[in-house]
C-alpha positions in Angstrom: 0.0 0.0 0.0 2.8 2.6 0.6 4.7 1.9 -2.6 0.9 2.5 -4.2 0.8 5.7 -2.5 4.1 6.9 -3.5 4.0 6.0 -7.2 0.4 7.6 -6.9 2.1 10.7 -5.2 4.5 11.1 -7.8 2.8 10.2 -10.7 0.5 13.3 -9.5 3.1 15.8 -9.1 4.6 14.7 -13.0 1.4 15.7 -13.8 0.9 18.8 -12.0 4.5 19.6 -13.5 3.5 19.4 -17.1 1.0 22.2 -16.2 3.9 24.7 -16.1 4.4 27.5 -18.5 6.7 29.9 -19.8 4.4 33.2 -19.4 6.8 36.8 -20.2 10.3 37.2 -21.0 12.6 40.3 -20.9 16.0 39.6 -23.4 17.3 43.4 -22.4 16.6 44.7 -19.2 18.1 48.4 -19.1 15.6 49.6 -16.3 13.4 47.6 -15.4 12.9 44.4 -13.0 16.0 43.9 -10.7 17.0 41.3 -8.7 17.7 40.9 -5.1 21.4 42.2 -5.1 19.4 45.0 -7.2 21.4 44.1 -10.8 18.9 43.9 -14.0 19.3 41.3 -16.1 17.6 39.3 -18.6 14.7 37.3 -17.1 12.1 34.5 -17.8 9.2 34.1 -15.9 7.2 30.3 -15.5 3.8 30.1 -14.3 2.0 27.6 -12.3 -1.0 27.5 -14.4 -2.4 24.3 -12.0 -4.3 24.6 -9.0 -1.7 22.7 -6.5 1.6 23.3 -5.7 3.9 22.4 -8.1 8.1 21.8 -7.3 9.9 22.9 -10.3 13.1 21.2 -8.5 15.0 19.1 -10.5 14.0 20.3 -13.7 15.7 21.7 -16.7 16.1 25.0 -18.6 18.0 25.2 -21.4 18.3 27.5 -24.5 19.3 24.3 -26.6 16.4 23.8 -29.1 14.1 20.3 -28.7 16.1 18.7 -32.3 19.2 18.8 -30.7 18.1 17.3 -27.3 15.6 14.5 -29.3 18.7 13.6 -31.2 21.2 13.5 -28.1 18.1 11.2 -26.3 18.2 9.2 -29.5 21.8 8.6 -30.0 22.5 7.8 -26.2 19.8 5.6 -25.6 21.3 3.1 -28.5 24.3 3.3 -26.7 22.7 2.4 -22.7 19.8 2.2 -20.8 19.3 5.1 -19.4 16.7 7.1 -18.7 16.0 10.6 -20.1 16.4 12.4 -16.9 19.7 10.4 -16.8 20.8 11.8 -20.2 19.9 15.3 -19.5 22.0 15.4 -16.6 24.4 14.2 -17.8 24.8 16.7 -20.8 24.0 19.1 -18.5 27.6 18.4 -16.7 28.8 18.6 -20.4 26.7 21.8 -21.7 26.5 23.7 -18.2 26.2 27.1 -20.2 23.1 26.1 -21.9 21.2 23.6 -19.4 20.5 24.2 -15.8 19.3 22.2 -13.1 17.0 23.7 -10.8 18.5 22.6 -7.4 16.6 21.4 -4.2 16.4 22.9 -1.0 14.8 26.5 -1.9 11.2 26.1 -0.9 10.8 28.6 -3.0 11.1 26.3 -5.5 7.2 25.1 -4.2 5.7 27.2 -6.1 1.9 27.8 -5.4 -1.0 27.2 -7.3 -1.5 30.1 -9.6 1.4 32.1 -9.1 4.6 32.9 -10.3 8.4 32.4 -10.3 11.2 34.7 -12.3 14.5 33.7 -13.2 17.5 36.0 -14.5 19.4 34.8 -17.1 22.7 36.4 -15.8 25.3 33.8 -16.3 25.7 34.0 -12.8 24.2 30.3 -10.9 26.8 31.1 -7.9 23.8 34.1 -6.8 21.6 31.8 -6.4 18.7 29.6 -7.1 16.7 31.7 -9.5 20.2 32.4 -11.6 20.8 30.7 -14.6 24.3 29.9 -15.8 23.7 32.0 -19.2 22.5 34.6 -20.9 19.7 35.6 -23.8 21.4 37.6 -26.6 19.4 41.0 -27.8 19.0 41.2 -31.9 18.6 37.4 -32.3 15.8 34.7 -31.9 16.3 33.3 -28.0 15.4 29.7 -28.2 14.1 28.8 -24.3 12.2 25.0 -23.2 11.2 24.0 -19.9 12.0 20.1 -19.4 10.8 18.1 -16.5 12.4 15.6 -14.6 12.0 12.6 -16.6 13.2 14.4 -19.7 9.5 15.2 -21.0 9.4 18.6 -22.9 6.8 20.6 -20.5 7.0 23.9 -23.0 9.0 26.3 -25.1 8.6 29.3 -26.6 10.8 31.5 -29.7 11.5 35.2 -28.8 11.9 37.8 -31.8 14.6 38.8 -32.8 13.3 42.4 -32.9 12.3 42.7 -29.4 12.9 45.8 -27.9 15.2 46.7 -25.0 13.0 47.2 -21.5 9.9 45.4 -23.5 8.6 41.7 -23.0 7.3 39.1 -24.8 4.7 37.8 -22.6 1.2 35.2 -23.1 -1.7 37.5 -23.9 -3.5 36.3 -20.8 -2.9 33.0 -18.7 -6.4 32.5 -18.5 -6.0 31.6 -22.1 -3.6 28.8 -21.4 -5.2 25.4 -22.5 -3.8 23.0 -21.0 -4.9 20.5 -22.8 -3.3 21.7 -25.8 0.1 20.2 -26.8 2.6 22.7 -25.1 5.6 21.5 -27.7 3.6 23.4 -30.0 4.8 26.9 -29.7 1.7 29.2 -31.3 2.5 32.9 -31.3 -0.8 34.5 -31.6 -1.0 33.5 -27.7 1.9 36.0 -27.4 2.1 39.7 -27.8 5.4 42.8 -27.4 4.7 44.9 -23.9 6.0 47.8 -23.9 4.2 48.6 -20.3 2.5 51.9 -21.3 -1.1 50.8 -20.9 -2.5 48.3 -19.0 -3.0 46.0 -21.6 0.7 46.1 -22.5 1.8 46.2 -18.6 4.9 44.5 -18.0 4.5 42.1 -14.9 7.3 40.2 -13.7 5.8 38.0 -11.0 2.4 39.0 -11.6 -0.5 38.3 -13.5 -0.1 39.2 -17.4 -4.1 40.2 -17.1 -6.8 39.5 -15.1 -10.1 37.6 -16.0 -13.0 40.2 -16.9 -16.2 39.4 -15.3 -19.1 39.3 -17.8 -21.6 40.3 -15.4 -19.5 43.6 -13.4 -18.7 44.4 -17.2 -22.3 44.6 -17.8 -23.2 46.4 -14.5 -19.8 48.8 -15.3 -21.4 49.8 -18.8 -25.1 49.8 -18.1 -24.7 51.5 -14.6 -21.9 53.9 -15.0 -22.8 56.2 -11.9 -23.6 52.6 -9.3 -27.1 54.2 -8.5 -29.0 51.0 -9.7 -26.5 48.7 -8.2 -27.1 50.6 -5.1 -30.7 50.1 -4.9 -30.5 46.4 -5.4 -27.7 46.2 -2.7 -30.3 48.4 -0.8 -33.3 46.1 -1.8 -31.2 42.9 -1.0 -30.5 44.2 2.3 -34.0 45.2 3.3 -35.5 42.5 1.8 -33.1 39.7 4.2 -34.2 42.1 7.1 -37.9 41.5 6.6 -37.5 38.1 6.4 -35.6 37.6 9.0 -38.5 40.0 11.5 -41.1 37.4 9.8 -39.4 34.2 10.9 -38.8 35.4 14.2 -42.1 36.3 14.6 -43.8 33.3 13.4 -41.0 31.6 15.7 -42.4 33.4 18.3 -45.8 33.4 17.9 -45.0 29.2 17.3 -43.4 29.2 20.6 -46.1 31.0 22.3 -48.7 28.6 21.5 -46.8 26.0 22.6 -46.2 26.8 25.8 -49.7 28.1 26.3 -51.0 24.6 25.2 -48.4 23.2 28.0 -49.5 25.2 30.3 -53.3 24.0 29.8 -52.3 20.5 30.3 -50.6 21.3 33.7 -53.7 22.8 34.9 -55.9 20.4 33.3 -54.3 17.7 35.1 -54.0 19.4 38.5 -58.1 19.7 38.6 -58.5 16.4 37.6 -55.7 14.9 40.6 -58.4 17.5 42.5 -61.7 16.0 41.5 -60.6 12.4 41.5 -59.2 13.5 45.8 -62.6 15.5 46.9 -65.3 13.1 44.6 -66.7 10.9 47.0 -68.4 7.5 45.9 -71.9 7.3 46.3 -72.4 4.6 48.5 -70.5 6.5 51.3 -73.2 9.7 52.1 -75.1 7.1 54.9 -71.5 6.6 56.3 -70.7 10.4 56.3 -74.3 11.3 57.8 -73.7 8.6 61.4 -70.2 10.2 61.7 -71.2 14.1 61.6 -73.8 12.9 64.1 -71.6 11.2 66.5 -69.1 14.1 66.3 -72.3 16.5 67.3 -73.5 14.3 69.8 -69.9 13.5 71.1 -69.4 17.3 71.5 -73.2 18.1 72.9 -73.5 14.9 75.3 -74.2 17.3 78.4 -75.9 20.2 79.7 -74.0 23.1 81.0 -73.8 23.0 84.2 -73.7 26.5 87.0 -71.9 24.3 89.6 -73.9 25.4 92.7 -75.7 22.0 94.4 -79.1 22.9 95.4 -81.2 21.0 98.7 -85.1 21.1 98.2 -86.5 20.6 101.6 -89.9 21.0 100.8 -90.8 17.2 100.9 -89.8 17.2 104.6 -88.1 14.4 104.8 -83.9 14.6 105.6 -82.0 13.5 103.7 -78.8 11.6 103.6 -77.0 15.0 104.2 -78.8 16.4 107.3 -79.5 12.9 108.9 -77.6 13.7 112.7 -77.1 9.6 112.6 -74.3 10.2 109.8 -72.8 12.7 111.7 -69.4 11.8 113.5 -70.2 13.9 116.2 -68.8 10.8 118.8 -65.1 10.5 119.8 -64.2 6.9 117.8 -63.3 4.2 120.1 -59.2 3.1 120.2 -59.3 -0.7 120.3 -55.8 -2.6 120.9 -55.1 -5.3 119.5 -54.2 -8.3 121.8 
């Protein structure tokens, strides 16, 4: 499964290398881009035209045109086995004054989707990574190709010969870079002279030859000069989300209501019925009821209230047990001893 993954991983990075382009070269540079020691030079500048990062490591630039390298390939692979990328280092070692090897280690070699990279043709490698060992040559056609690592032409392109000093010869636009489209086959009417004095000829090292034109803010730009419609829908838009937004909430709220009216209905509905179902009294039970609220009332009315005064009636008479002298002790009680 690993080897899978890494012949998947590098069979997708050849790819995304073969989506690389030669975009704008300068041949003489009298005042314009400079490099970082601030010298002006010659430059070339390659294009990621893919969307993923693409590392140009390892690959070759050379000003030796594709007949003489298809003929070296030819001749030395009669001779051995060995690969392209094997042959073109190898004659790079031989031809380092036309071929360079872009070295590893810079990550700026990584270059991003849809971006840039320059390199000065200065003859001068030693100053760095983006330095190439030779030069382009004003008055003449400047052969330059783009090889990957395998030896596979990725593009080329032929400069004129009558190219003026401090102008480029750069792709009309790169969003008309079809990359479907053989890239061995070097078609000048995708290429045009800047000479950076309006913005259709800007010269842009590092940037964007030109930038996509929307059809639609186009439209609005020529039908709408002054903004005042596109005002009014922004306007409109606006409004219109805010409404919609106050409806929703309301409905939200009004939804929310309800429902906790409707809960609350069922809490009260259930606490009369616990209610009911405690105070309802079977029928059978009113006789029962009746004999115990009529022993509470007799329990609590059993006596007459009484004044507490005792009262003789004497008019019968006869003595009674109270006044009778025989009950009175009025004798001194006998001591007996016992024996």
């Amino acid at each position: 499964m690993t080897l899978i993954a890494v012949v998947a991983a590098l069979t997708a990075s050849a790819q995304g290398r073969l989506d690389l382009r030669i975009n704008e070269v300068m041949i003489q540079n009298d005042s314009n881009y400079v490099d970082q020691d601030g010298n002006r030079s010659a430059w070339i500048e390659i294009f990621n035209a893919s969307h993923s990062t693409n590392a140009i490591e390892k690959m070759f630039i050379t000003t030796y045109k594709q007949d003489f390298i298809q003929n070296y390939f030819k001749v030395e692979e009669q001779k051995s086995n060995k690969k392209r990328n094997q042959l073109l280092n190898e004659l790079a070692e031989k031809h380092g004054d036309s071929i360079y090897v872009i070295p590893r280690g810079d990550v700026d070699t990584k270059v991003k989707p849809r971006t840039h990279v320059v390199f000065f043709a200065d003859a001068n490698d030693a100053a760095g990574t983006f330095h190439l060992p030779f030069k382009l040559e004003a008055g003449k056609d400047n052969y330059i190709a783009l090889y990957d690592v395998n030896g596979d032409l990725v593009d080329e392109v032929i400069i004129p010969a009558n190219l003026p000093a401090d102008q480029s010869f750069a792709r009309i636009s790169e969003e008309t870079i079809d990359l479907h489209k053989d890239s061995r086959d070097f078609d000048n009417a995708e290429w045009q002279v800047r000479d950076g004095k309006t913005e259709a000829t800007a010269i842009s090292p590092a940037k964007f030859n030109a930038r996509p034109v929307n059809e639609n803010i186009q439209k609005f730009k020529d039908e709408d000069p002054s903004g005042i419609l596109l005002t009014l829908m922004s306007m409109g838009v606006v409004f219109s989300a805010l409404l919609m937004l106050y409806i929703l909430f309301k409905l939200f709220g009004k939804a929310f209501a309800a429902k906790d009216k409707k809960k609350e209905e069922e809490v009260v509905e259930k606490a009369v019925d616990n209610d009911a179902a405690t105070v309802a009294t079977p029928a059978g039970d009113d006789e029962a009821i009746a004999a115990i609220c009529m022993a509470l009332y007799q329990h609590f009315n059993a006596h007459d209230e009484e004044s507490g005064v005792l009262t003789f009636d004497r008019s019968n008479g006869q003595l009674s047990a109270w006044g009778s002298k025989g009950n009175l002790l009025r004798r001194r009680p006998e001591h007996h001893e016992n024996h």
